[in-house]
C-alpha positions in Angstrom: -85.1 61.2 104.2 -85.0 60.4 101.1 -88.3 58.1 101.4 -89.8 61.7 102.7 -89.0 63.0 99.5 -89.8 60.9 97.4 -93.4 60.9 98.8 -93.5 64.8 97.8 -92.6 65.3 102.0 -90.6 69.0 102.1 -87.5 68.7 102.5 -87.2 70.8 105.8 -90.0 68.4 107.1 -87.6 65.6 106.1 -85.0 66.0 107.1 -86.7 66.0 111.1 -88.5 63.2 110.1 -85.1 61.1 109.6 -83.5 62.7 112.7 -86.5 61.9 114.7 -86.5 58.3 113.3 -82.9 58.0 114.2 -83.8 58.8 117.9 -86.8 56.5 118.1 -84.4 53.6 116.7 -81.7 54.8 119.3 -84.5 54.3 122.3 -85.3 51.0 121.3 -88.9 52.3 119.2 -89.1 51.3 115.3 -91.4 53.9 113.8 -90.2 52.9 110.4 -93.7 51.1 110.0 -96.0 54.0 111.0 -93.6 56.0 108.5 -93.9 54.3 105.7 -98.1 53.9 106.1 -97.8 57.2 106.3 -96.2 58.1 103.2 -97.9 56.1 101.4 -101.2 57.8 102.1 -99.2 61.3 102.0 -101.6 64.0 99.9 -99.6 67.3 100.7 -102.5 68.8 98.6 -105.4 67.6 100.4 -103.9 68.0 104.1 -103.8 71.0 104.9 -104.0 72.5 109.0 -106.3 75.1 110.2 -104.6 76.4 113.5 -106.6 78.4 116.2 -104.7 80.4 118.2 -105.9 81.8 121.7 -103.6 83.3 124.2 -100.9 80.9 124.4 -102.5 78.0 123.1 -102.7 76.9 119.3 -105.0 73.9 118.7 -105.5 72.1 115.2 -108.1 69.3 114.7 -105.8 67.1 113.1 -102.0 67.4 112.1 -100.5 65.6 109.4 -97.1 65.0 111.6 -95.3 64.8 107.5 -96.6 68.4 107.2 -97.3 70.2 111.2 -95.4 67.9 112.9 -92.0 69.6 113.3 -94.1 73.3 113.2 -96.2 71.6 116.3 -93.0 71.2 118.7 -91.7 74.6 117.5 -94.5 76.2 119.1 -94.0 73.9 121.9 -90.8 74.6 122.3 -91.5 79.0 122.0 -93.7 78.0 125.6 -97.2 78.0 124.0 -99.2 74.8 124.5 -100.2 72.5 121.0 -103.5 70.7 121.9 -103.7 68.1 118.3 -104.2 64.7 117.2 -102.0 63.2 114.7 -102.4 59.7 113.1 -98.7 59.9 113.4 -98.1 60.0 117.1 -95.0 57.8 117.1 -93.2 60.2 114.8 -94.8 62.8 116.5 -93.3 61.8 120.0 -90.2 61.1 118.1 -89.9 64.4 117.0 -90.2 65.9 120.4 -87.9 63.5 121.7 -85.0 64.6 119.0 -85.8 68.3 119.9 -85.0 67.7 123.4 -81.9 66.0 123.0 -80.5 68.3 120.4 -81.5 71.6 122.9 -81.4 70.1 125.9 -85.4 71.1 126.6 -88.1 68.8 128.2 -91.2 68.6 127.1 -94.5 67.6 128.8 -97.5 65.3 126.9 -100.8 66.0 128.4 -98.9 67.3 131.2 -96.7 64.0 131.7 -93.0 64.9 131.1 -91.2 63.2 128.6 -87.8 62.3 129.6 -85.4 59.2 129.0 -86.9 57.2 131.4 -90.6 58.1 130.6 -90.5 58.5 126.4 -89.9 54.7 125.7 -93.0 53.4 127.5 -94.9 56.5 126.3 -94.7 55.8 122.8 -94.7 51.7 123.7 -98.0 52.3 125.4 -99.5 54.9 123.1 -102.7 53.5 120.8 -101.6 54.7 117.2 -104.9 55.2 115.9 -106.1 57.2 118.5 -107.8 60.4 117.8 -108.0 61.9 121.1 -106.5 65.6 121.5 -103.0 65.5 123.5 -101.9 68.5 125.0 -97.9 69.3 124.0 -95.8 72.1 125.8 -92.4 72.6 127.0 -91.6 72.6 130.7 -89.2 73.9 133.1 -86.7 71.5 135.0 -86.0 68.1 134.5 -83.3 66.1 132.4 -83.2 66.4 128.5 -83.8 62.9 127.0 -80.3 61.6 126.3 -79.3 58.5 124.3 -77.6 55.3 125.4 -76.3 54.4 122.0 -75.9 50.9 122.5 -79.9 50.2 122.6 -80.5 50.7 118.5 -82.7 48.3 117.0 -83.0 47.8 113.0 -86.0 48.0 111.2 -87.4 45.0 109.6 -86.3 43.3 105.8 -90.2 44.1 104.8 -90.2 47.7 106.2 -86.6 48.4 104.9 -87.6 47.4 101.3 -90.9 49.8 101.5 -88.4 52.8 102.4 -85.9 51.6 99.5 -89.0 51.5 96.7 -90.3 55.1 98.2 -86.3 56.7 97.9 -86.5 55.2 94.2 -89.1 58.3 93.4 -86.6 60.6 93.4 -83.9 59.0 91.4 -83.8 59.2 87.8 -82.7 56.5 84.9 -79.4 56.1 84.5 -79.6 56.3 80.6 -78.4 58.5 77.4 -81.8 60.4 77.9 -81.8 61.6 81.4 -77.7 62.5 80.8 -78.1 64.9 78.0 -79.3 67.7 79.8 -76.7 66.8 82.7 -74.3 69.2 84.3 -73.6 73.7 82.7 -74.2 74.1 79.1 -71.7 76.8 77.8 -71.9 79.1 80.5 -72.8 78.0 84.1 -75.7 81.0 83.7 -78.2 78.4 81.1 
């Protein structure tokens, strides 16, 4: 999360982005890699989505998944269909993945549902550059994904390190300088 923030990510956004991250790690995915590229090109100023809504369907060109991503499966999850592309489609799948273990909702990818059994190979088999349109929506039936908690892998030394230099952006020195202003003046009100 604190990568996320660091980047200029919202904090809202965020703090999904870590939850969904700690899902992908629990399902054997590392999208630590595809997280950090992503941050590193993050422009919350020059991304921004224009949604078209008709009927019960919203589609967007092109979502950044640090800015649209959770918004996408909230509208997913409210029964309307997302049609997007993302260049973040791990996270994205992530994302989705987290929402429907937390609620306990299923959600279908171009009509294929995601469930434990289906989400790893999905995201193993996905092409993360692609730019073709998927469709996302929730679905009726079928299991939640749940987690088997003994299947977490750890990101790499080299990806770690980029995550640890992007959480640095929000820290300040530890000096005279940065402590003067520190903590309520003479009233808690200045």
């Amino acid at each position: 999360m604190k990568a996320c923030l660091g980047a200029g990510v919202a904090r809202g956004v965020a703090e999904d982005i870590a939850d969904c991250c700690v899902c992908l790690l629990q399902v054997g995915i590392d999208p630590i890699g595809e997280l950090v590229d992503l941050l590193h090109e993050f422009d919350a100023e020059k991304q921004v989505t224009h949604w078209v809504v008709n009927g019960d369907q919203y589609e967007a060109d092109a979502i950044s998944v640090l800015i649209d991503g959770p918004s996408a499966v909230d509208i997913a999850q409210a029964g309307k269909t997302v049609v997007c592309s993302t260049s973040g489609m791990v996270l994205l799948f992530g994302l989705l993945i987290e929402r429907s273990a937390v609620f306990e909702i299923n959600f279908a990818i171009d009509g294929l549902q995601l469930n434990g059994i289906s989400c790893k190979t999905l995201v193993r088999d996905i092409d993360r550059e692609s730019v073709n349109k998927m469709h996302l929506s929730s679905v009726d039936g079928g299991e939640s994904v749940r987690f088997d908690l003994g299947n977490q892998i750890l990101p790499s030394r080299e990806t770690w390190t980029g995550l640890c230099t992007l959480a640095d952006a929000i820290l300040v020195p530890a000096d005279a300088a940065s402590r003067a202003d520190a903590g309520a003046g003479n009233t808690d009100n200045d």
